[in-house]
C-alpha positions in Angstrom: -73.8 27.3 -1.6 -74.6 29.9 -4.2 -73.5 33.0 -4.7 -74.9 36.3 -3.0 -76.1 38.9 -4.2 -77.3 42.0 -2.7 -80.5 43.4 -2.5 -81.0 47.1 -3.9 -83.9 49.5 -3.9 -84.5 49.7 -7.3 -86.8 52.0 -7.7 -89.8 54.0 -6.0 -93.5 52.5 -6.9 -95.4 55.6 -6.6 -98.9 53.5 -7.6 -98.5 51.6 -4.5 -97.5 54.9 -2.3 -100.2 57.0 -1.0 -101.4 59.8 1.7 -103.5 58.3 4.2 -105.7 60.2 6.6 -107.5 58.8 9.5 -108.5 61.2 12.8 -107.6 64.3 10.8 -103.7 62.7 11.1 -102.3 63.0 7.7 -99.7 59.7 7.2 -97.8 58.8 3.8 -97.1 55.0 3.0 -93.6 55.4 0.6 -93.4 51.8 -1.1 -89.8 51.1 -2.3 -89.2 48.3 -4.8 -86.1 45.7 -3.8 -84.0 44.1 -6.6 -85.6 40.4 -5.5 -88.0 39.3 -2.5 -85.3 38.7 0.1 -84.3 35.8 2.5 -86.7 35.7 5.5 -83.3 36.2 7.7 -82.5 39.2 5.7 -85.8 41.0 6.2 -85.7 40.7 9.6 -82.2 41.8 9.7 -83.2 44.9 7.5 -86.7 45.5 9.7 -84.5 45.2 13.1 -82.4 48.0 11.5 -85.1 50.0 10.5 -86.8 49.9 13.9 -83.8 50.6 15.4 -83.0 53.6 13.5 -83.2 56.8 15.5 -85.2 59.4 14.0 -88.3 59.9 11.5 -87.6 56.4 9.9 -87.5 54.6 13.4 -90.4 52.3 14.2 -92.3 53.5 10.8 -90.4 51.0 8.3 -90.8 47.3 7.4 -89.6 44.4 4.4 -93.3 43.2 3.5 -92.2 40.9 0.4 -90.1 42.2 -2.3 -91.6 45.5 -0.8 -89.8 48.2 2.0 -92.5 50.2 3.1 -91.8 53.4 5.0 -94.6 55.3 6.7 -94.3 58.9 8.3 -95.4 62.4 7.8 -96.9 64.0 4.6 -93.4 65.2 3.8 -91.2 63.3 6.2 -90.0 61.1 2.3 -86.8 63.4 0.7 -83.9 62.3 -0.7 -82.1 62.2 2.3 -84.5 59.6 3.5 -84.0 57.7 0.8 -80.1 57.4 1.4 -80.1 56.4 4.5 -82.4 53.7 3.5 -80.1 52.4 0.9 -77.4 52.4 3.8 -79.8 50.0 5.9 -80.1 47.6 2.8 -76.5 47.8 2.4 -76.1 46.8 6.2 -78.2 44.1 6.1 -76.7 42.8 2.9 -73.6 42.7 5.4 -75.2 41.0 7.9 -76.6 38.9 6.0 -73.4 37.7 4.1 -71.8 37.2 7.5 -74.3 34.6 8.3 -74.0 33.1 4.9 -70.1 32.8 5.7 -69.1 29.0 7.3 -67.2 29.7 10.8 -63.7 29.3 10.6 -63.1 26.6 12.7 -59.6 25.9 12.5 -57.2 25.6 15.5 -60.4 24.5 17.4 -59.3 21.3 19.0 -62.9 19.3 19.2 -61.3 17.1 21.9 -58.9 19.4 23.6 
């Protein structure tokens, strides 16, 4: 088994970010670049955290690809936003290690 390593947000890809308006609702997509397109099982471990996050980030979030992409407000995105995000990566780079990790099987008697 290789080696992990985590995924960061690397940086913020203001091209691909953008104020969307539909039904006079103004609506920002915030795209956030990851370090490397992660593991299936890590993306849904980082979307499940997302969704689950209570507040402005809840339910608006998502791993699409090498990609986080955070919808909300017109000025819901400040830096404060941003570092709870890189909490929720950090998380799922814990969870996702813990998966990676082989059980520790020992004292199970198989036949006991």
């Amino acid at each position: 088994m290789s080696e992990w390593e985590d995924i960061t947000i690397v940086r913020h890809d203001k091209e691909q970010s953008e104020l969307l308006t539909a039904d006079d609702v103004e609506l920002t997509k915030q795209v956030l670049v990851l370090s490397a397109t992660p593991p299936p099982r890590w993306a849904e471990i980082c979307t499940a955290a997302l969704g689950g996050t209570p507040g402005r980030l809840g339910r608006m979030a998502e791993v699409r690809g090498q990609n986080l992409v955070v919808w909300g407000g017109p000025k819901v995105f400040d830096e404060r936003d941003a570092e709870h995000l890189m909490k929720l990566v950090n998380y799922s780079n814990d969870k996702y290690r813990e998966i990676l990790e082989p059980a520790d099987l020992s004292g199970f008697d198989v036949f006991g």
